[in-house]
C-alpha positions as CSV (number, residue, x, y, z in Angstrom):
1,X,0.0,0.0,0.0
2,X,1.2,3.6,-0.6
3,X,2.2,5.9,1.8
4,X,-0.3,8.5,0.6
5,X,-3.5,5.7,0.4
6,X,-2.5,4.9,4.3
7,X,-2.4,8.4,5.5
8,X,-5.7,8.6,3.8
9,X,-7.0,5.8,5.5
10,X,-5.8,6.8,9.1
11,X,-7.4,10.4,8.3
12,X,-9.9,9.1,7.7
13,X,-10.2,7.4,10.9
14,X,-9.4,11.0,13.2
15,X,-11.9,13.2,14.7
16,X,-12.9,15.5,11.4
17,X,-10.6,18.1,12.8
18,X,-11.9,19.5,16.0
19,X,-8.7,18.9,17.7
20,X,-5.2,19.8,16.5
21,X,-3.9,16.3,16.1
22,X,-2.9,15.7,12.4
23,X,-3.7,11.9,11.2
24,X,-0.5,10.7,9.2
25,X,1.0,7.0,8.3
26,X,2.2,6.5,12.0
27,X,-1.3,7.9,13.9
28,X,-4.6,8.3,13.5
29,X,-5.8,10.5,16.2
30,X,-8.0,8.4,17.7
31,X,-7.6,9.2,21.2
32,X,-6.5,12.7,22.8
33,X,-3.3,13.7,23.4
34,X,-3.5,14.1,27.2
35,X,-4.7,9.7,27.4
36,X,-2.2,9.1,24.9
37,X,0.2,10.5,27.6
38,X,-0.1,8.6,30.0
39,X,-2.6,10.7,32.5
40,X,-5.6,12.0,32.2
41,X,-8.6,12.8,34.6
42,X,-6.4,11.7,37.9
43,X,-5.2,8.5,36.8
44,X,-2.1,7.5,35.0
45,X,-2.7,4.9,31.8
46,X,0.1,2.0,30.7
47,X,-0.5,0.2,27.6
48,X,1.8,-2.7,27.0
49,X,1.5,-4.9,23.7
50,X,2.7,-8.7,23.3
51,X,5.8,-6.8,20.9
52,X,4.1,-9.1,17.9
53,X,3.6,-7.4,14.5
54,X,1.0,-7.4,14.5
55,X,0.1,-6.7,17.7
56,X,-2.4,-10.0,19.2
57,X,-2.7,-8.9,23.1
58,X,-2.1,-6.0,25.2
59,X,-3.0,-5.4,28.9
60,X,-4.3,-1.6,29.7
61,X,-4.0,-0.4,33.3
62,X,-6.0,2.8,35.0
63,X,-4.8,3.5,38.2
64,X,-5.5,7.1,40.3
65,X,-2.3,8.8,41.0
66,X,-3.6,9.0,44.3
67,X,-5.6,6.6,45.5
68,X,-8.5,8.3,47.3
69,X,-8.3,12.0,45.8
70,X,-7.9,11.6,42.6
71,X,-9.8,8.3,42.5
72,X,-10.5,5.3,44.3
73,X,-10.5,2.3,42.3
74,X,-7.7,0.5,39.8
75,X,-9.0,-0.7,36.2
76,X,-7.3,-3.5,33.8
77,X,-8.2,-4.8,30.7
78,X,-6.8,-7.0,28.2
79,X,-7.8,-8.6,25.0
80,X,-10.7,-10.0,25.6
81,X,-12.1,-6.8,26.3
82,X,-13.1,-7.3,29.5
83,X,-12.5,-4.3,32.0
84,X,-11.7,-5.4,35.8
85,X,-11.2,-3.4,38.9
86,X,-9.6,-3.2,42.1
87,X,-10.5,-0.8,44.8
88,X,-7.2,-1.7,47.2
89,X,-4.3,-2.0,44.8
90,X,-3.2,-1.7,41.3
91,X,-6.5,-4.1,39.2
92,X,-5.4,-7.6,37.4
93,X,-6.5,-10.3,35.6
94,X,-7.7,-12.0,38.2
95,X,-10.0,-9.4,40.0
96,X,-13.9,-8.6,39.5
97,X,-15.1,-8.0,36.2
98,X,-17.3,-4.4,36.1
């Protein structure tokens, strides 16, 4: 695929333009800026992938940056989709599902 049919396609994908992300061939804008930095609303957000290309699992982790002011539970998801939490200590794989 050409460069310029893949920036195409990932602008396609952004927001329209009502933010001042620009979609190229390495991002689409799908998410904001301040989630894609790692902390947003209170809580600070780690992404890890499996390293694959593509990419087949990942793990996604919510947790307040301080526990009880800025928020008071812990959030994990994987791939399956499904979003757990933990009110004590940093959520896993193996706590409640929401």
């Amino acid at each position: 695929m050409r460069p310029s049919v893949i920036q195409n396609a990932l602008a396609d994908l952004s927001d329209g333009g009502s933010s001042n992300c620009v979609a190229s061939s390495t991002q689409a804008c799908l998410i904001d800026s301040l989630l894609a930095g790692g902390v947003k609303s209170g809580y600070s957000i780690t992404y890890a992938n499996d390293g694959n290309t593509p990419s087949v699992a990942y793990t996604l982790n919510a947790d307040p940056l301080a526990r009880g002011e800025t928020g008071r539970r812990s959030f994990f998801s994987n791939q399956p989709g499904e979003i757990r939490y933990n009110v004590t200590a940093v959520a896993t794989v193996t706590d409640p599902v929401i």
